[in-house]
C-alpha positions in Angstrom: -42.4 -15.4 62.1 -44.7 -14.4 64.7 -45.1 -10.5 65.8 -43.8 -10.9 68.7 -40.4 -12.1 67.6 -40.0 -9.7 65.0 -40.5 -7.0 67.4 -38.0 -8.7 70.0 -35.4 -8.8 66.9 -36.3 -5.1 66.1 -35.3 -4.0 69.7 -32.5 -6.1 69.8 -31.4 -4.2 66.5 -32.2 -1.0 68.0 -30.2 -1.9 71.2 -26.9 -2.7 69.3 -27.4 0.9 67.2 -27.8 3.2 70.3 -24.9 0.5 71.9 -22.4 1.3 68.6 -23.5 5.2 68.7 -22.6 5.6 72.5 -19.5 3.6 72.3 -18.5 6.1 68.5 -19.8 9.4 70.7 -17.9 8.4 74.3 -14.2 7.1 72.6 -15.0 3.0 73.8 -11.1 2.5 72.6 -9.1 0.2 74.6 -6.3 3.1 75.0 -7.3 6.6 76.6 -6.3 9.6 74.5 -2.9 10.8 74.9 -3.8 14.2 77.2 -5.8 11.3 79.8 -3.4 8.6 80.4 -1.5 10.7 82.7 -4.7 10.9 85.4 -5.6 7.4 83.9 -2.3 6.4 85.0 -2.6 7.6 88.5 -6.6 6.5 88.9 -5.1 2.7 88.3 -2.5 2.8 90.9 -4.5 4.1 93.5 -7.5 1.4 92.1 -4.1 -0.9 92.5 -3.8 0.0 96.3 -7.5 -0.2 97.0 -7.3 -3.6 96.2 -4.1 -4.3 98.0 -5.5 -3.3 101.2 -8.5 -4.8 100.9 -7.9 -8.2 99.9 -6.0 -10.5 101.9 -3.1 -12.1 100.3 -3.4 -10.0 97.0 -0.1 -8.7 96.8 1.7 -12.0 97.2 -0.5 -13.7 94.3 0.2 -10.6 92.1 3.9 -10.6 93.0 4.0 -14.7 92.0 1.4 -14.1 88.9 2.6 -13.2 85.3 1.0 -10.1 85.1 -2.6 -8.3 86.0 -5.1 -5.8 84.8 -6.2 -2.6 86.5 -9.5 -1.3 85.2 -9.6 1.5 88.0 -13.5 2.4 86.5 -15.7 0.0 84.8 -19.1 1.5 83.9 -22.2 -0.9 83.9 -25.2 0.1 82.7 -29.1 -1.0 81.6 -31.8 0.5 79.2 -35.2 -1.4 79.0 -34.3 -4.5 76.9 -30.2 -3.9 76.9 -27.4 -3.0 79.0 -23.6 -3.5 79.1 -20.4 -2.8 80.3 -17.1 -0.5 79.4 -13.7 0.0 80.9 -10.3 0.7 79.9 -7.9 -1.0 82.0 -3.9 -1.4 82.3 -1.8 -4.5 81.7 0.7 -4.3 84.4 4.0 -6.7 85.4 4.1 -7.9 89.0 6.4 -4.9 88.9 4.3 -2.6 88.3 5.5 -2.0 84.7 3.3 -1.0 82.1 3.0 -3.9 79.0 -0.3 -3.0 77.5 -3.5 -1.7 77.9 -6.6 -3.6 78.1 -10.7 -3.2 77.6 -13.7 -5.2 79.0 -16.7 -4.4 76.5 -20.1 -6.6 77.0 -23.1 -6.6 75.9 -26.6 -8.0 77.2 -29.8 -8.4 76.4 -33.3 -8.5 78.6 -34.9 -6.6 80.9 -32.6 -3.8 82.6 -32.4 -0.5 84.2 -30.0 2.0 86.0 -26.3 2.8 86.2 -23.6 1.7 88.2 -19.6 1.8 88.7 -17.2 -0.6 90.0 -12.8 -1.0 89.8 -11.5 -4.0 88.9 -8.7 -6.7 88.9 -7.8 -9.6 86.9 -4.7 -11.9 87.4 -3.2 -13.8 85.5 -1.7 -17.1 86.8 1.1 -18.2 84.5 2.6 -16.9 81.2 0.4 -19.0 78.8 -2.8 -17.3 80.0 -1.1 -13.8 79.9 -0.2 -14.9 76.1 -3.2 -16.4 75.3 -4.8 -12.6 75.9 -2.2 -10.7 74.5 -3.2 -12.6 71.3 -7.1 -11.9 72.0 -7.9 -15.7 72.7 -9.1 -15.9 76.2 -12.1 -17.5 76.8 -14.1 -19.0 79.2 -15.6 -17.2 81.7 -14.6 -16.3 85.9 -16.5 -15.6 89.0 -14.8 -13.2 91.4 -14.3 -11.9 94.1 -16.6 -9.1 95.7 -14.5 -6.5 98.2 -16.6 -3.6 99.5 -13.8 -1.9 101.1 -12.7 0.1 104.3 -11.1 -3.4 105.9 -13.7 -5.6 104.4 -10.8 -8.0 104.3 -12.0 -9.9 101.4 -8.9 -13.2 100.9 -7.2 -14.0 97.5 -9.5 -15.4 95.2 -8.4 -18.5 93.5 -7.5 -18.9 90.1 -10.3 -20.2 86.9 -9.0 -20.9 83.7 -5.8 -19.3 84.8 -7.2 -16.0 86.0 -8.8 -14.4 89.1 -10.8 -11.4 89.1 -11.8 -8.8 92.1 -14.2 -6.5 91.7 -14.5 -3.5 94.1 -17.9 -1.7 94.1 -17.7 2.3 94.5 -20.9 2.6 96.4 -22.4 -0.5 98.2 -21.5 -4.2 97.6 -22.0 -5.7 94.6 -23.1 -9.9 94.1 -23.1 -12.0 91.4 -19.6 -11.5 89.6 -19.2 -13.2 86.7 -16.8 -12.3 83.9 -16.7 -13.7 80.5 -13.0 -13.6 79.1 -14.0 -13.1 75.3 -14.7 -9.9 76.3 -11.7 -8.7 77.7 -9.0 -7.2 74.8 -5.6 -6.7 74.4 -3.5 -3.2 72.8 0.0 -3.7 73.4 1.7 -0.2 74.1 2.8 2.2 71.0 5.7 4.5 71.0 5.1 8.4 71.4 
């Protein structure tokens, strides 16, 4: 094995250690404590409007969908050789009704750097796709749907292996959105 690859696996081992010590020291659970998911709660449905009034035809294909996420604050970030992405997110009904609550966790490797934050919204199509992630089997992966906001008027974007994703940036617009579904989890709701 030459040096360099050793050292290339040594930083990628390094990378997944500080990676697993953030996400141990910051809570990366798919459910917020029980003292947050009151603001949580309230940070999604405004997320939920944002979108609403800045995409085009959103509210109809939630309204004919099977259910959608709301990560109101997804956290991307980039160290050197590594970066990733967290957020918690809630599994809504075209109602509006709480069923779950979700997580997007990724991981990457290669030459990275900075911090940034973005909402987001996946839909699901049909009942088999919703089921297929309540069980932790999505897979595949979408591109979405980039909405920058204050009347960007972004349209409805349509559905990839039985999902579509929007993804608002909080500061400046935001290319290249690409989502792998492995990556998104599933906790179903637990009594109080």
């Amino acid at each position: 094995m030459s040096q360099r690859l050793a050292a290339v696996r040594k930083h990628r081992l390094a990378f997944l250690l500080f990676a697993a010590l953030i996400c141990l020291s910051t809570g990366c659970s798919t459910v917020p404590k029980g003292e947050d998911r009151v603001a949580f709660a309230n940070d999604a449905r405004t997320a939920t409007s944002w979108f609403e009034n800045n995409v085009y035809g959103l509210e109809q294909q939630i309204d004919q969908s099977a259910a959608y996420i709301i990560y109101p604050n997804v956290g991307q970030w980039g160290i050197l050789i590594g970066g990733g992405k967290f957020g918690r997110g809630m599994l809504n009904r075209p109602d509006d009704r709480q069923i779950g609550w979700a997580a997007i966790n990724t991981g990457s490797v290669g030459l990275q750097a900075g911090v940034q934050g973005f909402k987001m919204l996946v839909v699901f199509e049909d009942e088999a796709t919703l089921n297929e992630f309540m069980q932790n089997r999505l897979t595949g992966s979408v591109s979405g749907v980039a909405t920058v906001g204050e009347a960007s008027a972004a349209s409805k974007a349509p559905f990839e292996n039985g999902v579509a994703v929007y993804q608002g940036a909080q500061t400046g617009l935001m290319a290249g959105i690409n989502i792998g579904l492995d990556y998104m989890r599933y906790e179903p709701m637990v009594a109080e």
